[in-house]
Structure formats: structure tokens, C-alpha cells
Backbone bond lengths (Angstrom), bond angles and torsions (degrees), N, CA, C in turn:
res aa  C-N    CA-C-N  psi(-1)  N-CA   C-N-CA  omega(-1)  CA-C   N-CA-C  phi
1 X - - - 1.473 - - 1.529 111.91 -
2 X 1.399 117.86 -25.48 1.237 116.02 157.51 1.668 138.26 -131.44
3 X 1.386 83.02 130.41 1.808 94.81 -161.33 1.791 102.00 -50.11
4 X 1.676 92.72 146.94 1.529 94.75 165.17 1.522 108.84 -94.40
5 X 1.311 110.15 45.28 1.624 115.72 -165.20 1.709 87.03 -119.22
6 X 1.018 136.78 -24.29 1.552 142.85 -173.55 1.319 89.83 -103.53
7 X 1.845 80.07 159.46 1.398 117.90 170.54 1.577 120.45 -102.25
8 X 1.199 102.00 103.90 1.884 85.18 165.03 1.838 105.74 -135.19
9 X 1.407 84.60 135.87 1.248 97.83 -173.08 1.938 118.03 -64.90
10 X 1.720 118.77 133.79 1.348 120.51 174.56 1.315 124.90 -11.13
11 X 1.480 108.11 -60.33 1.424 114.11 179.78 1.704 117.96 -109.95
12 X 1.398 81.39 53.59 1.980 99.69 157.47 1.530 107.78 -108.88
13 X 1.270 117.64 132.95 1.552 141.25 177.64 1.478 93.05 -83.61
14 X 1.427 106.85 129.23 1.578 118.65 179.24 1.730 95.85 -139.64
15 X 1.694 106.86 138.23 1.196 109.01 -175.07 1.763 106.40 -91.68
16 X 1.042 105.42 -144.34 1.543 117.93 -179.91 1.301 100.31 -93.67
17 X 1.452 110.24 151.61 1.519 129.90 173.05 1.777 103.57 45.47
18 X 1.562 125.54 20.30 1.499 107.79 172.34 1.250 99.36 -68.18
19 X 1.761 99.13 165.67 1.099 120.51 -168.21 1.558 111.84 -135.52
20 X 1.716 127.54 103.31 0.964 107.60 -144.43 2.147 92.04 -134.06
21 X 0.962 132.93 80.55 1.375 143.55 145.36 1.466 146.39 23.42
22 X 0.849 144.85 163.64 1.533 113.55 -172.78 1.010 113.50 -91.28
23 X 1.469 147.08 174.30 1.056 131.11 -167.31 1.410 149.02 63.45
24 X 1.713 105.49 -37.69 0.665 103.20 -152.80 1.919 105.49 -83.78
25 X 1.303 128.82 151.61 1.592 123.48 177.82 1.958 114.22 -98.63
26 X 1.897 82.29 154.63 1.694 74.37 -169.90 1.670 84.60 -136.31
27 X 1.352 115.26 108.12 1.240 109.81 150.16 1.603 157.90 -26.19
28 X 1.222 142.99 140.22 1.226 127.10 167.56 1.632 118.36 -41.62
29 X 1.453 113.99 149.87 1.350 115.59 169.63 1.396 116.20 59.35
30 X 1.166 122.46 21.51 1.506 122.18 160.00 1.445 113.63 -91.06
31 X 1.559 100.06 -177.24 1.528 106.31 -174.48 1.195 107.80 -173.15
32 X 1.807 100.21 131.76 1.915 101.75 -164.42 1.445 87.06 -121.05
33 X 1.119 117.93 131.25 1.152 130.57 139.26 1.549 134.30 -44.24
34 X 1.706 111.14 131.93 1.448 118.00 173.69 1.884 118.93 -11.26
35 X 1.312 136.72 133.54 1.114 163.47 -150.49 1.271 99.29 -19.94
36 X 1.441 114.55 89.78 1.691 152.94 -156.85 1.595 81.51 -127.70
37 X 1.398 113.96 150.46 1.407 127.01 160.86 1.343 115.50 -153.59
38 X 1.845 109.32 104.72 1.064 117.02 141.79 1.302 142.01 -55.50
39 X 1.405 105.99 127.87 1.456 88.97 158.61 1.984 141.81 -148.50
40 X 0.913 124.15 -149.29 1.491 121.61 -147.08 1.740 98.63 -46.55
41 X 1.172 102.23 154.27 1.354 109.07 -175.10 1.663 124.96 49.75
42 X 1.065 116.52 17.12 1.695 117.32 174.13 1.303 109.22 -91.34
43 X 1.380 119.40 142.48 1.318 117.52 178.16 1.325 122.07 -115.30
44 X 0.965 137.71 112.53 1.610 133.25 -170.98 1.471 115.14 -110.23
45 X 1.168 113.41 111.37 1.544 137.29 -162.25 1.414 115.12 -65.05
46 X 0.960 111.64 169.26 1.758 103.34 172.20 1.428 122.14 -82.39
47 X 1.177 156.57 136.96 1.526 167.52 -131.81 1.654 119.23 26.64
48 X 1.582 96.97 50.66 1.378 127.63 175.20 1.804 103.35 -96.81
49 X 1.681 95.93 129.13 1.270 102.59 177.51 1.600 104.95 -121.76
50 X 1.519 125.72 127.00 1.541 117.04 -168.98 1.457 101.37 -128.31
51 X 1.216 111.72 111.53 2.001 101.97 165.80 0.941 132.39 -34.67
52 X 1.578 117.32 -172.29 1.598 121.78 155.56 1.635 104.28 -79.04
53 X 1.483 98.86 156.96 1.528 124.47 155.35 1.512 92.84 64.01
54 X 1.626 127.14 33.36 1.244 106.00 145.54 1.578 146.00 -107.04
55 X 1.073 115.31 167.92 1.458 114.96 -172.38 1.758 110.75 -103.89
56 X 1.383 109.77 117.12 1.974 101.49 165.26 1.379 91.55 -130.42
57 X 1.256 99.92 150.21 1.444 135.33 -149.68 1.894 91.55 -122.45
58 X 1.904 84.88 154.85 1.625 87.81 -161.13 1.781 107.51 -78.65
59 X 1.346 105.30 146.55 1.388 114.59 174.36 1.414 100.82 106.83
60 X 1.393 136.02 -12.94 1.666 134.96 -172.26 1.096 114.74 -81.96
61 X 1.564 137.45 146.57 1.454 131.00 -167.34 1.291 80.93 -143.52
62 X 1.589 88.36 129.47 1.623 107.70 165.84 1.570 99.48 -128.60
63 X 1.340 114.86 157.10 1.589 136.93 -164.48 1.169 127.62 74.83
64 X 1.600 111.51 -2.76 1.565 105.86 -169.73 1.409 130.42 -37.81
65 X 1.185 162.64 148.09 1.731 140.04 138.70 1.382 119.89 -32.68
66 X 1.544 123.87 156.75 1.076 129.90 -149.28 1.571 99.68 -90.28
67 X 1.363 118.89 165.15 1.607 119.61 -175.92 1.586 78.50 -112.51
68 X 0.931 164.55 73.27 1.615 143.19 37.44 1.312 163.44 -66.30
69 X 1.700 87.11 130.12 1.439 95.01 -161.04 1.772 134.06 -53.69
70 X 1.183 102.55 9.73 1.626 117.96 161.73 1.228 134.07 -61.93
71 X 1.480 96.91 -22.77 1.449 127.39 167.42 1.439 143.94 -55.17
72 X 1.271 123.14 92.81 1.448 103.74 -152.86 1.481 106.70 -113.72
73 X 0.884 117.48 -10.03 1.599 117.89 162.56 2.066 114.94 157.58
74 X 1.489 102.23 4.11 1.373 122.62 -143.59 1.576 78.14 -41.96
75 X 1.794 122.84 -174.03 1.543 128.23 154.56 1.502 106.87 -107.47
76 X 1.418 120.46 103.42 0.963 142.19 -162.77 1.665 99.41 -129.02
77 X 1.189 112.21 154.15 1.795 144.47 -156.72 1.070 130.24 -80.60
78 X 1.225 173.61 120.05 1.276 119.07 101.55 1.357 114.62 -105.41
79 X 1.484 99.38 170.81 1.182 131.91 -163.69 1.980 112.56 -141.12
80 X 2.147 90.91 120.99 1.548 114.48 -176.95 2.047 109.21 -105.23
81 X 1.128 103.41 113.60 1.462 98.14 159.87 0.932 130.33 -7.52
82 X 1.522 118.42 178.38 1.638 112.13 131.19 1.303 129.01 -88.46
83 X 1.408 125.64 -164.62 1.147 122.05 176.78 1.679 134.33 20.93
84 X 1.616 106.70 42.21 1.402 124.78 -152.07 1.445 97.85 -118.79
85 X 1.544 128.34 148.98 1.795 132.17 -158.30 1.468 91.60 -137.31
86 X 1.265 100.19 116.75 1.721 119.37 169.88 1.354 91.73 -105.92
87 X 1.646 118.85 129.95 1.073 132.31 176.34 1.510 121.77 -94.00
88 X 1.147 146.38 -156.41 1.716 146.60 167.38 1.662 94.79 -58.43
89 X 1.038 124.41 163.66 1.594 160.40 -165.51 1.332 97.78 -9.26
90 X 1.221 108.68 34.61 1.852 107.10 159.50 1.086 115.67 -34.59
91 X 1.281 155.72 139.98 1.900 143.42 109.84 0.769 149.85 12.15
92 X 1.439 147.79 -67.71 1.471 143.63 -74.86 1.387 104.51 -89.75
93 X 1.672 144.93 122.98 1.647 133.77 -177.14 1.138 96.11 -104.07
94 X 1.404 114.75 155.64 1.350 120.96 167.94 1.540 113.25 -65.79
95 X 1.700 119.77 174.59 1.204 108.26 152.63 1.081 140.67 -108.81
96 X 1.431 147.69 -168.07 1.132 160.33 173.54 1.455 122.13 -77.34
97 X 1.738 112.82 160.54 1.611 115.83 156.82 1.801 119.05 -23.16
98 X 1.035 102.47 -44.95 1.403 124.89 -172.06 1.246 117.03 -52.88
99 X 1.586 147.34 -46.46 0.989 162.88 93.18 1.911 139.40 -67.92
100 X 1.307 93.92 8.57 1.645 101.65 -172.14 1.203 127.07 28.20
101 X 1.847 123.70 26.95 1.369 113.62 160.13 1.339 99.04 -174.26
102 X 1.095 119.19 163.37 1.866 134.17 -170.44 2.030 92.44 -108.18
103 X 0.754 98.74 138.83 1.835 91.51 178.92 2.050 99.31 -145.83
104 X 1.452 94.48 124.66 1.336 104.24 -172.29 1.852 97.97 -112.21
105 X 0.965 146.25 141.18 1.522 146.55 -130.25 1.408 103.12 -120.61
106 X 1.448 131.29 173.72 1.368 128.67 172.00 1.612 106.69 -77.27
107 X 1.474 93.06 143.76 1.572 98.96 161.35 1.183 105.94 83.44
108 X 1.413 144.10 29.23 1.579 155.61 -145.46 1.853 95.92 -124.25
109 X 1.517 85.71 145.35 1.736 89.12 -172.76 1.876 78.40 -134.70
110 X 1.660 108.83 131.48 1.292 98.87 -173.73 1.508 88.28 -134.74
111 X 1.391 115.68 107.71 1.868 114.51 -175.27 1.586 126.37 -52.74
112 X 1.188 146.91 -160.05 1.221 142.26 169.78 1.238 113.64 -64.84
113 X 1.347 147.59 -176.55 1.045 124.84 145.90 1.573 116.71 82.29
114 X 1.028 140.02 -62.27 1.366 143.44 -166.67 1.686 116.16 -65.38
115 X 1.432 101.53 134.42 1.174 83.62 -173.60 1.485 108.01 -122.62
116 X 1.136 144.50 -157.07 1.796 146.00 -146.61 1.138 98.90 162.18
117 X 2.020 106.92 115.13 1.406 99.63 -152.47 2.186 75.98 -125.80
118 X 1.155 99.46 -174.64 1.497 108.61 -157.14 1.499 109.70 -60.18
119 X 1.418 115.36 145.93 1.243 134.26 173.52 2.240 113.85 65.98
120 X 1.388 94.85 13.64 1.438 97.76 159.44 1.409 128.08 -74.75
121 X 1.218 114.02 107.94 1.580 121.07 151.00 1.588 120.95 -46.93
122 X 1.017 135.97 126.65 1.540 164.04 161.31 1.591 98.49 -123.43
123 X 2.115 100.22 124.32 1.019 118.18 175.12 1.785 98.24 -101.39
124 X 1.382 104.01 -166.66 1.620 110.49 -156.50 1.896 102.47 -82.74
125 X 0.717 111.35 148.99 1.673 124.23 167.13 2.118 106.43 57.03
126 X 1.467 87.11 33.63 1.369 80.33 171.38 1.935 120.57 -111.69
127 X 1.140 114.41 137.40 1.485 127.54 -175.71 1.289 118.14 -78.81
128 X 1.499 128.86 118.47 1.544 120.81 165.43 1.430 99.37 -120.38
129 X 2.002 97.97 103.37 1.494 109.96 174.16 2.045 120.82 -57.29
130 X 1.235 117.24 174.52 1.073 137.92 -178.49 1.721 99.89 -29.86
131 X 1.975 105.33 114.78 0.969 126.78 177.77 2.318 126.46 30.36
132 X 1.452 94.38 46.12 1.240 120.39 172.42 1.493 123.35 -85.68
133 X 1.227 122.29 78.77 1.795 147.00 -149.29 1.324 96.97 -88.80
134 X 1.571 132.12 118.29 1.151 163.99 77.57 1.459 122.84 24.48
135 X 1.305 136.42 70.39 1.413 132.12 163.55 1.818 103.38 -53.63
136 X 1.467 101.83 161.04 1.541 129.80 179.58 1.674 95.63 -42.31
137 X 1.213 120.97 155.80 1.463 130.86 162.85 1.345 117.13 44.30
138 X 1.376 119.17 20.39 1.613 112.46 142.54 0.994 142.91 -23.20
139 X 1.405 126.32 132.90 1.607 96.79 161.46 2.112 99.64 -142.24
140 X 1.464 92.56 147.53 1.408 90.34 -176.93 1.585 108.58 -140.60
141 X 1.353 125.38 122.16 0.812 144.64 -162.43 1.622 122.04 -64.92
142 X 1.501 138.29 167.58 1.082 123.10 -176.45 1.575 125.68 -67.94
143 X 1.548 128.59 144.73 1.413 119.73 173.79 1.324 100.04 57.91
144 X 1.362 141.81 51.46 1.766 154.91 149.53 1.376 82.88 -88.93
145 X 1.371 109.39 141.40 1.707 136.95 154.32 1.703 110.13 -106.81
146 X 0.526 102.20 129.89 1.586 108.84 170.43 1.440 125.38 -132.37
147 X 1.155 119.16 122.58 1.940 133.36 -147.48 1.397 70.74 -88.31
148 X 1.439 87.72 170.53 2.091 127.14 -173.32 1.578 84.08 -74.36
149 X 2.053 78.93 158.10 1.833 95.91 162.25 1.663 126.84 56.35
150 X 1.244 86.56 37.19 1.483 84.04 -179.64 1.773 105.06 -153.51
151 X 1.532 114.68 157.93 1.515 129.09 -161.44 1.571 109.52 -104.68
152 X 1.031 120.24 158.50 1.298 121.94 177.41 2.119 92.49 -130.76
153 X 1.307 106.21 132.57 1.260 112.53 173.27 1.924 116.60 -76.94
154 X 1.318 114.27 165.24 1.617 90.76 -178.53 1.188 111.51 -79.78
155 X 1.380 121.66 166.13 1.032 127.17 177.56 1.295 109.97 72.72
156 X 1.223 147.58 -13.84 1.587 131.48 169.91 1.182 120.86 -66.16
157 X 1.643 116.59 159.18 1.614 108.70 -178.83 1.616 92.97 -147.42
158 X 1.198 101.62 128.09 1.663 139.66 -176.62 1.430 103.07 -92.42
159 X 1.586 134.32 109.69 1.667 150.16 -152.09 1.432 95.50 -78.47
160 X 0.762 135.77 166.77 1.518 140.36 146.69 1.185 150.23 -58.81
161 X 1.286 153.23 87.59 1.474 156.68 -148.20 1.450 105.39 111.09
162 X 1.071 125.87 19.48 1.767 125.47 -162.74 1.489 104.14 -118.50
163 X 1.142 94.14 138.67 1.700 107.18 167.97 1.433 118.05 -108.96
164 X 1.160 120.48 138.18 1.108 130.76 -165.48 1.963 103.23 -122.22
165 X 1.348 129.62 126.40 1.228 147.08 -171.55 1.364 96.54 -69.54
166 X 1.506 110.53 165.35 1.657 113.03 -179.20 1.285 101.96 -106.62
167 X 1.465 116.57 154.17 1.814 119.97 170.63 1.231 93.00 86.65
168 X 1.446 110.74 44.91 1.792 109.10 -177.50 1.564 99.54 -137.28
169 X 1.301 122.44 141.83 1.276 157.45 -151.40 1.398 113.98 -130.22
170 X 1.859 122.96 75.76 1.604 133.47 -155.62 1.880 97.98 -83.89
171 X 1.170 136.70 127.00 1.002 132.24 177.48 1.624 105.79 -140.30
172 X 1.783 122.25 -3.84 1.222 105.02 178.87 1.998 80.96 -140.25
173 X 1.347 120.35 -172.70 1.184 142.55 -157.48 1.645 105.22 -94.91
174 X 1.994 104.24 130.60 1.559 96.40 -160.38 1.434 109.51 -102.50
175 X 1.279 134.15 78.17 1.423 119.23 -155.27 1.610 120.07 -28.27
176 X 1.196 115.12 -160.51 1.669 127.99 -167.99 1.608 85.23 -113.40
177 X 1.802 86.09 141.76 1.451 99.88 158.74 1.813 130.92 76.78
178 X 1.883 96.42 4.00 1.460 109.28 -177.14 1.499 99.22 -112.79
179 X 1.309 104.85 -175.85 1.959 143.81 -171.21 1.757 82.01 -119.09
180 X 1.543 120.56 127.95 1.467 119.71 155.61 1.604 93.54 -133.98
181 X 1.266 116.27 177.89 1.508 139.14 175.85 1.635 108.18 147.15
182 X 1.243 101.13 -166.76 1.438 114.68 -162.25 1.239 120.32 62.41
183 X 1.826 124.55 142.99 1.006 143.25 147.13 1.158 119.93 -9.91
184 X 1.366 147.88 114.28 1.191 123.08 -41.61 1.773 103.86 -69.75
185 X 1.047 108.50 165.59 1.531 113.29 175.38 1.518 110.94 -43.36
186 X 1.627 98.80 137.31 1.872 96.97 176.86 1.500 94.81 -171.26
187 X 1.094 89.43 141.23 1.414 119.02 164.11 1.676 110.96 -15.48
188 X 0.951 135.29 -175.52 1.889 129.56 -170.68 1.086 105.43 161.31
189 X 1.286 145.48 -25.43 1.618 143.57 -169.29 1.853 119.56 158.97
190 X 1.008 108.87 -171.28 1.214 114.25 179.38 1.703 90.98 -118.69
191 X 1.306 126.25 130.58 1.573 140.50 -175.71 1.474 91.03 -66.03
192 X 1.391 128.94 71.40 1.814 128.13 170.56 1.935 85.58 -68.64
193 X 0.820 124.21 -105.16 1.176 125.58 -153.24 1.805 121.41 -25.65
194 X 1.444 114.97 -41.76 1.498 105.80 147.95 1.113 132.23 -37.46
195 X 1.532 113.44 -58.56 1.305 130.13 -174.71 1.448 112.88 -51.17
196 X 1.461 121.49 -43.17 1.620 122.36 -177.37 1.233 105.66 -78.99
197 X 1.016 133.78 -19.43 1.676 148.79 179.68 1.588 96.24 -49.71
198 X 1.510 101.18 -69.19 1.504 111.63 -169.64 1.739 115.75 -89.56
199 X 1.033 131.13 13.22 1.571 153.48 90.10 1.817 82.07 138.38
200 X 1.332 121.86 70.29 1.195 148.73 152.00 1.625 117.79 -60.15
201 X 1.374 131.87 88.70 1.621 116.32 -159.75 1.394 94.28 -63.83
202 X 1.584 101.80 -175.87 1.625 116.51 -163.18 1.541 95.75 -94.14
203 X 1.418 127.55 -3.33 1.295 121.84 175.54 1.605 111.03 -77.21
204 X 1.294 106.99 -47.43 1.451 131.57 -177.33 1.536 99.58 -44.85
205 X 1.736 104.62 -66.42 1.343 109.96 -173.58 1.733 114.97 -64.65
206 X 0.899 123.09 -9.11 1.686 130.29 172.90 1.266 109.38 -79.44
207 X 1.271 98.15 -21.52 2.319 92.38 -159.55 1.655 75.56 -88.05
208 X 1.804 129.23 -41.01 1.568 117.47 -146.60 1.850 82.42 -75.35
209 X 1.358 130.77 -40.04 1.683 127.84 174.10 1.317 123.89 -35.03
210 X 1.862 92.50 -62.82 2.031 87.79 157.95 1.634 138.35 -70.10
211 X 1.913 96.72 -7.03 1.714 76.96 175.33 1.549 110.07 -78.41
212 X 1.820 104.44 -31.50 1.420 102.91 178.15 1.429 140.39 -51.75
213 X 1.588 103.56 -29.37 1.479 133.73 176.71 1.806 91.70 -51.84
214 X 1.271 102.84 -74.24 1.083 110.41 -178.59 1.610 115.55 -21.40
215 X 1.139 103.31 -89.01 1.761 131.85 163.66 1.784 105.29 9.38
216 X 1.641 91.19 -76.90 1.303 123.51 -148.14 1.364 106.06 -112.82
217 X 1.165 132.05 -44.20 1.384 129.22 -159.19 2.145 111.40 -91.38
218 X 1.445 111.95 -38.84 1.153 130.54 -168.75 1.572 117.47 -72.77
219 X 1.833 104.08 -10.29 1.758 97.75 -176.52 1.602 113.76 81.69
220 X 1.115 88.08 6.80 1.895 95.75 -176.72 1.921 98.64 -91.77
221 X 1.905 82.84 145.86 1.643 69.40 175.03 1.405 94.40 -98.16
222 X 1.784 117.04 -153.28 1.655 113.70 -156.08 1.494 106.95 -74.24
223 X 1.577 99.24 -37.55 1.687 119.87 173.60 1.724 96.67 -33.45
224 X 0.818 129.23 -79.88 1.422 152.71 -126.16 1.713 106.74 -98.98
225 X 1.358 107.81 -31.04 1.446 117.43 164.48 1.642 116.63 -87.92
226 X 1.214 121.63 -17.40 1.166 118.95 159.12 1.531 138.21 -70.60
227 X 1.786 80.32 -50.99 2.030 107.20 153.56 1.730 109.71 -25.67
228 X 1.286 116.23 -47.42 1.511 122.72 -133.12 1.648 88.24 -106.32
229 X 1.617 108.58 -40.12 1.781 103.61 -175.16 1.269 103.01 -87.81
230 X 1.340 141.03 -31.56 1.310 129.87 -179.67 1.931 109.18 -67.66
231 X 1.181 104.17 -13.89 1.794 93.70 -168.27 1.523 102.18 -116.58
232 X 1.672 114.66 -25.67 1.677 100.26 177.19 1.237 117.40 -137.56
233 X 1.175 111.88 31.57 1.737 128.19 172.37 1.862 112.63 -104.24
234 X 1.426 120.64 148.13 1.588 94.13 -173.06 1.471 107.33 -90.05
235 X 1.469 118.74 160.96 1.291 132.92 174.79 1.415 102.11 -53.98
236 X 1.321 106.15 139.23 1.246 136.80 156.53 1.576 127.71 -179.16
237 X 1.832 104.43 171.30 1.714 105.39 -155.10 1.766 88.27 -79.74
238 X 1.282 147.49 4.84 1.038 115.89 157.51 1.581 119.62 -116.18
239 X 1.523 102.80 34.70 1.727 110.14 168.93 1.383 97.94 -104.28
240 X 1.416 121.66 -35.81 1.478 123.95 -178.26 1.717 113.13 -56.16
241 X 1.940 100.05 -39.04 1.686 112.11 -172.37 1.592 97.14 -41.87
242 X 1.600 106.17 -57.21 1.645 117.69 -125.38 1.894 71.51 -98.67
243 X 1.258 145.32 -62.93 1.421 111.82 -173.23 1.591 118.07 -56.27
244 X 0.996 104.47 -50.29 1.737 97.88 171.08 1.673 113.37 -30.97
245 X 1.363 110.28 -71.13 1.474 118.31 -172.62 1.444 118.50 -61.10
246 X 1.311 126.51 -30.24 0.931 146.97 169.97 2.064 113.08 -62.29
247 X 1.356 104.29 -46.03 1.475 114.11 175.64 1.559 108.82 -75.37
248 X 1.504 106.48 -44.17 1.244 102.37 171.59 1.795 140.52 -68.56
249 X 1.328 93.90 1.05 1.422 113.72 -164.97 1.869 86.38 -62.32
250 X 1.647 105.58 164.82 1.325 101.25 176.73 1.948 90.70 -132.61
251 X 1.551 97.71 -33.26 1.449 97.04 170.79 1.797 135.46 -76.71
252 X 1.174 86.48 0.77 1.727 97.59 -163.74 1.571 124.68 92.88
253 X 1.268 128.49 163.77 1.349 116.07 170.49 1.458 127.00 -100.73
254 X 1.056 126.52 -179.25 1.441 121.40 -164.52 1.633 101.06 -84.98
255 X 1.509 136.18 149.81 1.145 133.96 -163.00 1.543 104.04 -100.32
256 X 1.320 108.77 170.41 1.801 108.19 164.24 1.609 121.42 -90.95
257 X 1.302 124.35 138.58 1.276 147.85 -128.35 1.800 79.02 -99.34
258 X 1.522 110.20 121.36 1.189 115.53 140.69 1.117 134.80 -151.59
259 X 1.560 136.22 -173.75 1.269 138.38 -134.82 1.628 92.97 -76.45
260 X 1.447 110.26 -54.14 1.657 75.61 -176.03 1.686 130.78 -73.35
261 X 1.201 119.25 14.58 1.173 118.29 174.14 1.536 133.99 -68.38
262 X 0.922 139.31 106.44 1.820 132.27 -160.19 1.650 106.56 -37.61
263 X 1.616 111.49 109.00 1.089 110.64 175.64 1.685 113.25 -139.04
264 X 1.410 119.20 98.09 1.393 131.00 -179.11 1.618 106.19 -31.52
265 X 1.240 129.23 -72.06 1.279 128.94 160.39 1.521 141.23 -26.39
């Protein structure tokens, strides 16, 4: 199961049944998890942590050091799920003082191309399609899709259950539980069709319609749309998500998309 054509360094932790390729290199101080398969040409850095049952694909570098220069050598992390798919020339950097580790979640599909730059959070079963780049201190929530060709600014954080359009350019905060895209990024719907996927009833998905209505549709600013869902909307764990995330935002949230806004389409 493993070629004497690779490198892995003495003090790399290898689980059962890994499977590790020709070529491919394994740094000091890593650690693969139970029947993980590397392969040819992947490089796995030193203070690399990899689950079970994953797949990296040749040409992907995980552990690198961070491409900021704030960086002074600290021993900083990252950390892969389980059952998580690194595709061709993935990324992944470690992180910084700042959070001391990059953490990519279970159940993660990360396309060619994409990269995940230091101290990003990745929650579980979320997708970053064809070459979709990750600034420092991300954070993206569980079951987020995210379309090709497109940037995430630092520090933004993308909610959970949300899809995000490709050829999109993130510079403010994506709540939980929506559809965004377009020139500049905006608001677009509530992700109904995700939502039934992951078997969300149609009541659930109506109450998250009226908080958005609220939000976006009513002329209310955030003050005033929050006012209105916290006191006459009914309780529930995904009114708590979206005011929480929403209060916690430090960048603001993403706005609703209209006609006069510059839109190529």
C-alpha cells in the first residue's frame, strides 16, 4: 500500500491500511489517518493532521507556511476531517499566532485549484468548487457550496446551508441559509432547494423566508429588522443561527441585489 517510490519522513504517523503513492512526500510530524490515500505527487507538510477515508489528489499541498508575512515561524496546524477529498493543486496553509491552525471539516469536497490560506475555518460537508481562493481567517459554515472562480476577502464568514454563485467577489458577511451571487455580491433567495435536500420541512423553510423578507424586502434597516424577528416571529434554532450571525458580523452583511446595481448579466 505504500510505494517505496515516496518519501515519508521517520516521524510521520501513518494509520492502518494508508495508502501512500509514488512520489508522493510526507513530512515530519504529520499524521494520516486510517485508510487515507495519498497520492503521486502530493506533498504533505510538517504539522499536517489528515483523517480517515481521505482522498488527496496529485499535485495538492497541504501544510505549507502561511503567505503572511506576520509569520515568524510560530508551530502552527492544520487540521483535515475525515472522509474529506483534496482535489489536483489544492492549497491548504497552515495557520498563524492568530488562531494557530487552518481546520478543513468532515465530509469536504475541495475542487482543483482552490486554495485555503492560513487560519480558515471549514465546517463539515462543505464544497469549494473549481479554483475558489480563501483569504486568511475565513470562516465557512456547514453544507455552504461555493461556485468556481471566485475570492473570499479576509476575514469574511459565509453561514451555513448557503450557496454562493461563481464569478463572485465576497467582501462583506454571507448570512446562514441563503442563495447570493451577482455583481457585486447580493442577496438572491433563501437556498429552498438545499434546504429540502437535507430534509428541512417546508414550515422551517417559510419561517427562514419570513425572517429574510424581513431583512431585505420590508425597507427595514438591520436595527429594525431584527427589532421585528426577535419579538414577533416564532422561536426557533434557525432564527437564533441568523440573529446570532448576523449580530456577530463585524463586516456587515451582504445587501439585496437590485436593478441599479452593476450587473453584467
Amino acid at each position: 500500500m505504500i510505494s517505496p517510490l515516496a518519501y515519508i519522513s521517520p516521524d510521520a504517523t501513518l494509520g492502518n491500511n494508508v495508502r501512500i503513492d509514488p512520489f508522493a512526500v510526507i513530512h515530519e510530524n504529520v499524521t494520516i489517518g486510517d485508510d487515507t490515500h495519498i497520492m503521486s505527487n502530493a506533498v504533505i507538510m510538517a504539522e499536517s493532521f489528515i483523517g480517515k477515508h481521505c482522498i488527496v489528489y496529485p499535485g495538492a499541498v497541504i501544510g505549507a507556511v502561511p503567505q503572511d508575512l506576520k509569520f515568524v515561524g510560530e508551530k502552527t496546524t492544520v487540521e483535515i476531517g475525515d472522509h474529506t477529498t483534496i482535489r489536483e493543486f489544492v492549497t491548504i496553509n497552515r495557520g498563524t499566532k492568530d488562531r494557530w491552525k487552518t481546520v478543513v471539516g468532515k465530509h469536504c469536497l475541495l475542487m482543483a485549484y482552490s486554495h485555503v490560506a492560513h487560519d480558515c475555518i471549514l465546517g463539515d460537508h462543505v464544497i469549494l468548487a473549481n479554483t475558489v481562493q480563501l483569504a486568511g481567517n475565513v470562516e465557512v459554515g456547514d453544507y455552504a457550496i461555493l461556485g468556481g472562480l471566485w475570492g473570499a476577502s479576509q476575514f469574511t464568514r459565509i453561514g451555513k446551508h448557503t450557496y454562493i454563485a461563481g464569478h463572485t467577489v465576497i467582501s462583506k458577511d454571507v448570512p446562514p441559509f441563503i442563495k447570493a451571487g451577482r455583481t457585486p455580491i447580493s442577496y438572491i433567495g433563501v437556498n429552498s432547494v438545499g434546504l429540502q435536500r437535507r430534509g428541512f420541512s417546508k414550515e422551517i423553510i417559510n419561517e427562514i423566508l419570513e425572517i429574510y423578507r424581513n431583512i431585505y424586502y420590508k425597507g427595514l434597516n438591520i436595527t429594525q429588522a431584527l427589532e421585528i424577528i426577535e419579538n414577533k416571529l416564532p422561536e426557533s434554532v434557525e432564527k437564533t443561527d441568523i440573529i446570532t450571525f448576523i449580530k456577530e458580523s463585524e463586516r456587515g452583511i451582504i445587501k439585496q441585489f437590485t436593478k441599479e446595481e452593476t450587473d453584467e448579466d
